[in-house]
Z-matrix of the N, CA and C atoms (Angstrom, degrees):
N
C 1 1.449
C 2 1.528 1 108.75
N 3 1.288 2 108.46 1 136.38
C 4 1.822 3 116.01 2 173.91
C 5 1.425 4 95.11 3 -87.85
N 6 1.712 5 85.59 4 162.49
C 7 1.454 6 95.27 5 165.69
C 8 1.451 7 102.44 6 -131.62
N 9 1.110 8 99.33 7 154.46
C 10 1.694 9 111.20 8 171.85
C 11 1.617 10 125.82 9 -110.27
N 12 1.201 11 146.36 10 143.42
C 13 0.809 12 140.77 11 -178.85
C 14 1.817 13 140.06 12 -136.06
N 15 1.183 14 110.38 13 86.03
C 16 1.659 15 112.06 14 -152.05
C 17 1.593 16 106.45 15 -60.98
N 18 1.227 17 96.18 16 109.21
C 19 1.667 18 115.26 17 168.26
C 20 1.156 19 143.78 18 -53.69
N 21 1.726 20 95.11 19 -43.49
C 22 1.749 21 119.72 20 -145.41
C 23 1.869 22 85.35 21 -162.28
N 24 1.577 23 89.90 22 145.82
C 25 1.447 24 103.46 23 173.08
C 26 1.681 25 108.58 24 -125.24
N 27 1.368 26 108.94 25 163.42
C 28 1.935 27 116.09 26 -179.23
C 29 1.279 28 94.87 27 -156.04
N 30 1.202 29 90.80 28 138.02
C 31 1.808 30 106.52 29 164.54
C 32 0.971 31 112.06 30 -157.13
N 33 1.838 32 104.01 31 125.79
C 34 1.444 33 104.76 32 161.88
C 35 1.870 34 106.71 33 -106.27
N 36 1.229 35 124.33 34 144.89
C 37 1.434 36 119.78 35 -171.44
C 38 1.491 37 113.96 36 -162.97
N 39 1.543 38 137.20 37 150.15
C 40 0.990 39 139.29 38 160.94
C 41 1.868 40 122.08 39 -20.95
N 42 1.395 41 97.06 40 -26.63
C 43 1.498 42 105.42 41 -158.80
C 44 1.856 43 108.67 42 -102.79
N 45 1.444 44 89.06 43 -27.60
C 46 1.888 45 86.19 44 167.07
C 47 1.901 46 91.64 45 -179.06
N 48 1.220 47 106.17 46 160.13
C 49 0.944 48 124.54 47 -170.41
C 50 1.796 49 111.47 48 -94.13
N 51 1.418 50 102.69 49 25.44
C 52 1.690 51 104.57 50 166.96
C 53 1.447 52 89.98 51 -164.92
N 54 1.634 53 117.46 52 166.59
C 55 1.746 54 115.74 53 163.38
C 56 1.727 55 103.69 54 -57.96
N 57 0.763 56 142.51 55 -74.11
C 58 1.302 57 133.63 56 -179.59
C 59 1.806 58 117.97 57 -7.13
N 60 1.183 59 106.75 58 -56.98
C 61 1.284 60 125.60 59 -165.39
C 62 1.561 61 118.12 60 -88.13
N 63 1.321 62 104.74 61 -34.14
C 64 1.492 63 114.59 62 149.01
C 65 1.705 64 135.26 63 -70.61
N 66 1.563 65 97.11 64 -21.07
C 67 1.174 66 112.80 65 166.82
C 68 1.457 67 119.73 66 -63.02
N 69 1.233 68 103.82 67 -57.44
C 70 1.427 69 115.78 68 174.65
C 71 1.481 70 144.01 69 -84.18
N 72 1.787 71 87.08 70 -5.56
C 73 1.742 72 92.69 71 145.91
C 74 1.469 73 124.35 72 -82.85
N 75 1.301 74 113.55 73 -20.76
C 76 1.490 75 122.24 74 172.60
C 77 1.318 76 117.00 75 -59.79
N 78 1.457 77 110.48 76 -47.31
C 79 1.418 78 120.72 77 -172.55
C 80 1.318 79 101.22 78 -78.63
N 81 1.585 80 135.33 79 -20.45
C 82 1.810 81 135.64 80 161.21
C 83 1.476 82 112.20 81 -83.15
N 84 1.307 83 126.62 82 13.29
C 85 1.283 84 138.92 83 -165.06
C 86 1.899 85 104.63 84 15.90
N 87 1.567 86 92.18 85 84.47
C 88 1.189 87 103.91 86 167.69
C 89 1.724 88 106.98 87 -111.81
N 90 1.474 89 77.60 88 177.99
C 91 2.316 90 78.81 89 -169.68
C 92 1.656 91 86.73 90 -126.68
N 93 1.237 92 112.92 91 135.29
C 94 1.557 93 125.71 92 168.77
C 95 1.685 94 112.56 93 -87.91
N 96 1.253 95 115.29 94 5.81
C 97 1.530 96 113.88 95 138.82
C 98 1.076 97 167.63 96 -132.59
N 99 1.512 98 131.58 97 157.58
C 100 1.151 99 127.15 98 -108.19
C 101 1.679 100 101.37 99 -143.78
N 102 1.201 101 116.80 100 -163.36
C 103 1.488 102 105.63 101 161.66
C 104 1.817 103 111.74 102 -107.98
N 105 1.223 104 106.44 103 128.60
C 106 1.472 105 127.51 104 -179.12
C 107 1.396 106 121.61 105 -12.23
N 108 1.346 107 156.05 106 44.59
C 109 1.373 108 140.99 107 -142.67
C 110 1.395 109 97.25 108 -101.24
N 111 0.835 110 137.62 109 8.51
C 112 1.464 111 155.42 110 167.65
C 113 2.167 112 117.74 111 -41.41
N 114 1.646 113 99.94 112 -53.58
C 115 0.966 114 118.59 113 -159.06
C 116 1.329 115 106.68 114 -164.37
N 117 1.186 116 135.47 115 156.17
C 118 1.621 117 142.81 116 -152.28
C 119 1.722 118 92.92 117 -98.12
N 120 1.639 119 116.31 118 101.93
C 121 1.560 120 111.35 119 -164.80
C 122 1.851 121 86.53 120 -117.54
N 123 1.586 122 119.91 121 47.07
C 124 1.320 123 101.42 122 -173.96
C 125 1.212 124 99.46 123 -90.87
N 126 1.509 125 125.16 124 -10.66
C 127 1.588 126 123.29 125 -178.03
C 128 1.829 127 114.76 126 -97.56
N 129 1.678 128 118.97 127 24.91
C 130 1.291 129 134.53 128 -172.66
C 131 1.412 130 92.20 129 -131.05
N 132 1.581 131 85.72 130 127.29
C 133 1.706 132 109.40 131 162.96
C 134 1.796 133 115.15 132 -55.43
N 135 0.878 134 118.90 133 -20.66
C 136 1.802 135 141.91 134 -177.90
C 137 1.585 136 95.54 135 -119.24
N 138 1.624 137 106.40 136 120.44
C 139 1.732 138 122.67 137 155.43
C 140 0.936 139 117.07 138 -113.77
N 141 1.583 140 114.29 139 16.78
C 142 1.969 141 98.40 140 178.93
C 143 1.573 142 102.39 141 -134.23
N 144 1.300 143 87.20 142 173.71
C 145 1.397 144 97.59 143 -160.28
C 146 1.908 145 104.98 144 -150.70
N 147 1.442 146 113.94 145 173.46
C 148 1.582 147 94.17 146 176.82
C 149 1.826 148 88.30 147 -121.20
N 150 1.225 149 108.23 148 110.89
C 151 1.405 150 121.49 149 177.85
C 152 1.647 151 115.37 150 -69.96
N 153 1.113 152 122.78 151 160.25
C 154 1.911 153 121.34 152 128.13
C 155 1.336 154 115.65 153 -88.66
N 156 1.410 155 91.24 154 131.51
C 157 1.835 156 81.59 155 -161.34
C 158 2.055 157 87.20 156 -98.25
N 159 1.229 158 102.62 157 149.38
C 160 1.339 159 114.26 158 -174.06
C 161 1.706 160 111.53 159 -126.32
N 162 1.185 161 112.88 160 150.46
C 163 1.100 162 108.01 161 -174.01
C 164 1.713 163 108.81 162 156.78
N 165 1.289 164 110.50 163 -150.58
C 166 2.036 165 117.02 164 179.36
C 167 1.875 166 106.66 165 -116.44
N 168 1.617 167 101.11 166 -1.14
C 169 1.533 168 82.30 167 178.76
C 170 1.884 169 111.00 168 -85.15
N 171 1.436 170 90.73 169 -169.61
C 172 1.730 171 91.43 170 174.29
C 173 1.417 172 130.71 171 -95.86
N 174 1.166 173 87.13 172 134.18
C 175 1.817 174 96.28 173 -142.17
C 176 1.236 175 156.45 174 121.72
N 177 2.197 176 93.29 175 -30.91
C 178 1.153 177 100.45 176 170.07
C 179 1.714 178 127.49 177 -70.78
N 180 0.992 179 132.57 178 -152.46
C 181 1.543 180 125.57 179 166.98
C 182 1.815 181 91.53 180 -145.10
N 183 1.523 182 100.76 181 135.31
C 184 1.322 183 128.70 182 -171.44
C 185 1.368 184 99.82 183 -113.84
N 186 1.293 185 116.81 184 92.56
C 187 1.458 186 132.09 185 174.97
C 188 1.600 187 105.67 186 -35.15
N 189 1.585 188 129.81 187 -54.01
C 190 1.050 189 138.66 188 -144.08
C 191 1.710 190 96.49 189 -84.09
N 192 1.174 191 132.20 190 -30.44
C 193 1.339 192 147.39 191 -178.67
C 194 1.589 193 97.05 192 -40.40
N 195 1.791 194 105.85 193 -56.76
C 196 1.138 195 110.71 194 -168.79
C 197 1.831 196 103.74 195 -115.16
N 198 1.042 197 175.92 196 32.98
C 199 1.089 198 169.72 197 68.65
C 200 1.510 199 124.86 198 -82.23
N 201 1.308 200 92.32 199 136.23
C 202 2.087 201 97.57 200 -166.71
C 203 1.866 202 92.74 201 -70.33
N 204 1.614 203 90.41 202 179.06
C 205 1.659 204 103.45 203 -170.47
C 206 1.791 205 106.87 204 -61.47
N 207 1.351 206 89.58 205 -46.47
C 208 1.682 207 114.65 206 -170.72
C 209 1.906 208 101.75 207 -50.60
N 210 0.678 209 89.20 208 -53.63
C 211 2.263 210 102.61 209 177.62
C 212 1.342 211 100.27 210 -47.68
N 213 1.821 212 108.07 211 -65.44
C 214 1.389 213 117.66 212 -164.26
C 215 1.390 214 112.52 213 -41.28
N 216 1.610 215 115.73 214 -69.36
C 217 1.150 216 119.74 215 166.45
C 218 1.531 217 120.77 216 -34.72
N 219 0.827 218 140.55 217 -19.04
C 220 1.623 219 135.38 218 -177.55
C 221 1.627 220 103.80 219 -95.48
N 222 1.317 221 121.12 220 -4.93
C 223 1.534 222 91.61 221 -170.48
C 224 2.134 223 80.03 222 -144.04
N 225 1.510 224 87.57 223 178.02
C 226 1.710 225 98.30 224 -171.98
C 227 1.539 226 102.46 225 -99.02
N 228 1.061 227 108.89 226 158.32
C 229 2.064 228 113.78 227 -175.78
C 230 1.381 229 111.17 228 -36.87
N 231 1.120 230 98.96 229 -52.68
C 232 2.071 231 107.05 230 -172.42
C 233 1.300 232 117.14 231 -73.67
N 234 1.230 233 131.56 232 6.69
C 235 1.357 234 151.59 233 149.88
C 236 1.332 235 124.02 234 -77.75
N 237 1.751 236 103.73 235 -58.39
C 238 1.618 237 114.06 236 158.18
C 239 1.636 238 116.54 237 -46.68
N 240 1.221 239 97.04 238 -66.05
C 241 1.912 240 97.83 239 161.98
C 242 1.556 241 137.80 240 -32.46
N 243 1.455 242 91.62 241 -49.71
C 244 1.751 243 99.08 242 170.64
C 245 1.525 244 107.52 243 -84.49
N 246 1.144 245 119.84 244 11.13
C 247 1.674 246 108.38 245 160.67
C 248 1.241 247 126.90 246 -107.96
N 249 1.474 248 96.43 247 -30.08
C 250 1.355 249 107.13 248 155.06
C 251 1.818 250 132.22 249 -36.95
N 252 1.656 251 83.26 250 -70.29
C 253 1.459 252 92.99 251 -176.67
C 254 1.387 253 110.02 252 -56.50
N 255 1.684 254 132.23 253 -38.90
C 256 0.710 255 126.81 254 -173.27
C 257 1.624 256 137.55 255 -75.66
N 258 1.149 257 87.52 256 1.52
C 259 2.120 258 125.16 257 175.47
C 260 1.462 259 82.74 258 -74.10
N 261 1.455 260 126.10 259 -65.73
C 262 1.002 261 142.35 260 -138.56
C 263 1.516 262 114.04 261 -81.16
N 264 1.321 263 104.89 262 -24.24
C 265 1.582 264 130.07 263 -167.22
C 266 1.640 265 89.87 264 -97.94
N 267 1.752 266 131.06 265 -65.37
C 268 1.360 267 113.12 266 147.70
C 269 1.610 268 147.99 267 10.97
N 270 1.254 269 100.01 268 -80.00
C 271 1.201 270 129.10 269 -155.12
C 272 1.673 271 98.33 270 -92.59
N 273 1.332 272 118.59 271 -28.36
C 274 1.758 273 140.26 272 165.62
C 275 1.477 274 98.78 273 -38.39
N 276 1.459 275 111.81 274 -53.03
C 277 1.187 276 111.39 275 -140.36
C 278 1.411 277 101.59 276 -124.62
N 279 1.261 278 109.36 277 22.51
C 280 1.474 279 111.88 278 168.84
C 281 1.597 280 124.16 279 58.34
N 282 1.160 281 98.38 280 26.91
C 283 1.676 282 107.01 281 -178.04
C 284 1.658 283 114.64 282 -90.42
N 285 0.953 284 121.62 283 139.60
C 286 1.539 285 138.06 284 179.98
C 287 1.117 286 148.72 285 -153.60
N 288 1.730 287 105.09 286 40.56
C 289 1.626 288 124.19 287 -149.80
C 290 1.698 289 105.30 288 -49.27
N 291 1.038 290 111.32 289 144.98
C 292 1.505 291 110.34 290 176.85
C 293 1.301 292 107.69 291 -111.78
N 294 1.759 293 126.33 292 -26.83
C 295 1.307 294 135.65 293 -168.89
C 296 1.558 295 99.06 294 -100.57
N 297 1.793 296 116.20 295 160.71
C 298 0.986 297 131.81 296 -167.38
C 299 1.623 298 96.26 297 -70.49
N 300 1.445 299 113.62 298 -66.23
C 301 1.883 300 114.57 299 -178.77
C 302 1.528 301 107.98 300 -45.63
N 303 1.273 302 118.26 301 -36.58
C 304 1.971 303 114.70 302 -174.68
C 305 1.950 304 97.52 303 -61.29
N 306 1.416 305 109.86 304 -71.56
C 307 1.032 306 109.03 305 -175.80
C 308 1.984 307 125.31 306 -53.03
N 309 1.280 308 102.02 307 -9.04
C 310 1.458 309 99.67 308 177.09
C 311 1.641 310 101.59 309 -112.17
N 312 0.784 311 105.74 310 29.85
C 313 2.288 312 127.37 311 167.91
C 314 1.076 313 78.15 312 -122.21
N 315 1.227 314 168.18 313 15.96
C 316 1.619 315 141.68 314 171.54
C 317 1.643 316 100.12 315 -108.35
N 318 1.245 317 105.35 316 146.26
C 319 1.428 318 113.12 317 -145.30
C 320 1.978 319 93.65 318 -148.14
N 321 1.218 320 138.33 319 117.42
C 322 1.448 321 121.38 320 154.24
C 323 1.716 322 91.57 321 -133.39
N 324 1.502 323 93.82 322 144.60
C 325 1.401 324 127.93 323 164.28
C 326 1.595 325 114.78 324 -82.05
N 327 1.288 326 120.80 325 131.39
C 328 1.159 327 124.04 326 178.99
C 329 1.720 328 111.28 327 -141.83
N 330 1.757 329 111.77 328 123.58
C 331 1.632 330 132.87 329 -168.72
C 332 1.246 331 72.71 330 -95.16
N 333 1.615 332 113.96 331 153.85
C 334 1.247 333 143.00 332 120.71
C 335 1.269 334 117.50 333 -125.65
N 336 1.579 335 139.60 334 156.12
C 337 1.365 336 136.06 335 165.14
C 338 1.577 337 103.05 336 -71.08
N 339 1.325 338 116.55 337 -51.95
C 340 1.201 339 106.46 338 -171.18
C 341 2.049 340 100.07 339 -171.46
N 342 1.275 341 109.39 340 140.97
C 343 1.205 342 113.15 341 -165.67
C 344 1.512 343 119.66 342 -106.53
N 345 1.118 344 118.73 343 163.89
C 346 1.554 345 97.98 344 123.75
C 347 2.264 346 102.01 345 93.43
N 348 0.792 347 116.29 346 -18.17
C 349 1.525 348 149.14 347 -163.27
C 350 1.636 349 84.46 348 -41.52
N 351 1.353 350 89.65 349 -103.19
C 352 1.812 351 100.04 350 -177.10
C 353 1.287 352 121.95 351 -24.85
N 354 1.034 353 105.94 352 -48.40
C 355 1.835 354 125.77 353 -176.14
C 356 1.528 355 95.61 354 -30.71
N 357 1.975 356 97.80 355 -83.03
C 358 1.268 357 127.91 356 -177.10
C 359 1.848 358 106.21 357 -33.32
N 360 1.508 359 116.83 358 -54.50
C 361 1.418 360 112.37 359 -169.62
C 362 1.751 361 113.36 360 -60.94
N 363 1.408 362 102.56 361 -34.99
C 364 1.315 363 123.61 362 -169.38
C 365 1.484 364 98.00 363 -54.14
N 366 1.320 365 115.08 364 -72.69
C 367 1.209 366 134.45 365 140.11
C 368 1.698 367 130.43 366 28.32
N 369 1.246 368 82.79 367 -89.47
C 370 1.377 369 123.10 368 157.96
C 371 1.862 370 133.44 369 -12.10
N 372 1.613 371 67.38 370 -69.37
C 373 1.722 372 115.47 371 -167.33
C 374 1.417 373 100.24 372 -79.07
N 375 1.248 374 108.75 373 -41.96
C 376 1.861 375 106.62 374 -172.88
C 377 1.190 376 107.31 375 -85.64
N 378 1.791 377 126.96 376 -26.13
C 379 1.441 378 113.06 377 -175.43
C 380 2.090 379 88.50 378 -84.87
N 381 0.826 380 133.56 379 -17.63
C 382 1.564 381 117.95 380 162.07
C 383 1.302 382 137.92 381 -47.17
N 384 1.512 383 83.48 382 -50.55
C 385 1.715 384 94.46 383 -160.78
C 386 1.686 385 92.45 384 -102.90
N 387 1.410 386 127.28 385 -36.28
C 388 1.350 387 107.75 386 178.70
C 389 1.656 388 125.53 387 -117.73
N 390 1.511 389 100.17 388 4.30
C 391 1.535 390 90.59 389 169.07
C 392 1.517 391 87.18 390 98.20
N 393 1.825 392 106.88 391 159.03
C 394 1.730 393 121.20 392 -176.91
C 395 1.049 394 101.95 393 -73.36
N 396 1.309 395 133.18 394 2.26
C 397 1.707 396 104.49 395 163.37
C 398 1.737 397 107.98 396 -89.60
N 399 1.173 398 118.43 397 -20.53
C 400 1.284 399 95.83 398 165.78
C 401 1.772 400 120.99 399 -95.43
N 402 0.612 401 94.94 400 11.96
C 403 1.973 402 94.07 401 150.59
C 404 1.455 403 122.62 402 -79.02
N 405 1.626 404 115.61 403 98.75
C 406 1.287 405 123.76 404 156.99
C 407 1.576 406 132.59 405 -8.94
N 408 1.388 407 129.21 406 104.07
C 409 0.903 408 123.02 407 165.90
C 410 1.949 409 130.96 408 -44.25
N 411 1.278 410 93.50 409 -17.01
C 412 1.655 411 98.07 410 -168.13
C 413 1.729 412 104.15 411 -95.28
């Protein structure tokens, strides 16, 4: 039997854009939701949603900090998220393999509820309206 051992923590979440920051909205019993600005929800009985809120204030999470524009585009939010956190979960725990065997012992776990959404509709929409060549390779 292996054992595993959690080192380092990451979070990306409605409530702050690192564990730190989520921590300490918890402990101010704040709520990470909000009303929907996501997507035009004026025709939904429900406008809220629990966002990452992004942006320059404190707290938010600045995609670009950690992945260039060119990346972003290739993958869906909850992907961007789990790399994030996992920079974050990294760097927690003071890890910094320099050798090929250290870095292939490196191990992060990544929750999502559910991913991937938009992608799929986007998706969707282009093999409809324009046929498999416009479906994204990524």
């Amino acid at each position: 039997m292996r054992r595993v051992v959690v080192t380092g923590l990451g979070m990306v979440s409605p409530l702050g854009a690192t564990v730190k920051d989520t921590w300490q909205a918890l402990l101010k019993g704040k709520s990470g939701i909000g009303v929907n600005t996501l997507f035009d929800v004026s025709d939904y009985p429900c406008k809220i949603a629990g966002l990452v809120k992004t942006g320059a204030q404190e707290g938010d999470l600045c995609l670009h900090d950690f992945i260039d524009n060119k990346e972003q585009r290739k993958m869906d939010r909850f992907i961007q998220y789990g790399i994030i956190a996992a920079d974050e979960a990294i760097k927690d725990a003071g890890w910094h393999p320099k050798d090929e065997e250290s870095q292939n012992r490196t191990g992060v776990m990544i929750g999502a509820g559910i991913g991937g959404l938009p992608r799929i509709q986007e998706t969707v929409l282009a093999l409809k309206e324009g046929g498999v060549r416009k479906v994204s390779p990524f």
